[in-house]
N, C-alpha and C positions, 0 to 999 in steps of 0.2 A: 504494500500500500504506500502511497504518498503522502506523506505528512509535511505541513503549512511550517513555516516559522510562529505562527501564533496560535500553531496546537496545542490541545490538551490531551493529554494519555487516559484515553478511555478503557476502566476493567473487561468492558463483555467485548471487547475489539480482537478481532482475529489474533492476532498481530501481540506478540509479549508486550507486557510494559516497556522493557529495557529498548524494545526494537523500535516501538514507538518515539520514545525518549532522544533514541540515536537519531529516529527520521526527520524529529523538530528542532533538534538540538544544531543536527546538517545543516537544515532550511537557515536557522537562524544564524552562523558561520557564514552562508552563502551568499545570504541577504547583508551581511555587514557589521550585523551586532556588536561586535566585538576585533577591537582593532589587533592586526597583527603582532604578535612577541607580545601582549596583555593579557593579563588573567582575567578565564571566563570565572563566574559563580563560583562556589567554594562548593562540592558534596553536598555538606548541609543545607546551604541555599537553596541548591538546583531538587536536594528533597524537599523540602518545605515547601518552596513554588510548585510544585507536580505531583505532592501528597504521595511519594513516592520512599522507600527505605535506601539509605544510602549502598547499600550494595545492588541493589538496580541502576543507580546512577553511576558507582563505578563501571558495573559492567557496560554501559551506554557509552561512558570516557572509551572505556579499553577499547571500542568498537571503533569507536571515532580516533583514536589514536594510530590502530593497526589501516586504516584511513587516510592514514597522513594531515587530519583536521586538526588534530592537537596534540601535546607533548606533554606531558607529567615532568617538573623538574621537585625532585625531595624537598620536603618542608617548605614548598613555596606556593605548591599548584597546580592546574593544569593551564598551562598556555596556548592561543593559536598560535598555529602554524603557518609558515609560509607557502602560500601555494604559487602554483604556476596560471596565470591565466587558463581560462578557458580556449579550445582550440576547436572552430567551427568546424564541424567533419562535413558538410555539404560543401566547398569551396571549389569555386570550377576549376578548371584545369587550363 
C-alpha cells in the first residue's frame, strides 16, 4: 500500500504497523520534513505521535535505514541521509 506523508497507522490495515510507519515516515523524508544530516523525532516522539510502542518504531528506522533514508549515529539519533536526486526513467533518447 501507499502511505501519504500525513498518514496515520491504522490497526485493522492490511499492512503491519511498522510497515505503515516506514511508508509515512518515507512520504514524509521525501516530501522534505526534515533537512539533510538533522535529527528526525526521537523513538519516543515518533511513538507518542502514532500511538505506537517504540520497538515498532525502531523496527520502521531499521527499515528506513537499510533504505539508505536515515542513519542511526550512538547516543545522538537517527539522522537523514543524503540522497541522490531522483532520476526520470522515461527520458528520450
Amino acid at each position: 500500500m501507499k502511505y501519504g506523508p500525513d498518514g496515520q497507522v491504522e490497526r485493522d490495515a492490511p499492512d503491519a504497523p511498522f510497515e505503515q510507519l516506514t511508508g509515512i515516515l518515507r512520504a514524509r523524508l521525501e516530501r522534505g520534513d526534515w533537512q539533510t544530516n538533522r535529527a528526525i523525532p526521537s523513538e519516543n516522539a515518533l511513538a507518542d505521535e502514532y500511538g505506537l510502542s517504540r520497538p515498532t518504531v525502531r523496527r520502521a528506522l531499521a527499515a528506513l535505514a537499510e533504505e539508505g533514508f536515515v542513519y542511526a549515529v550512538s547516543g545522538r539519533g537517527t539522522f537523514v541521509a543524503e540522497r541522490e536526486p531522483a532520476v526520470p526513467t522515461d527520458t528520450p533518447e
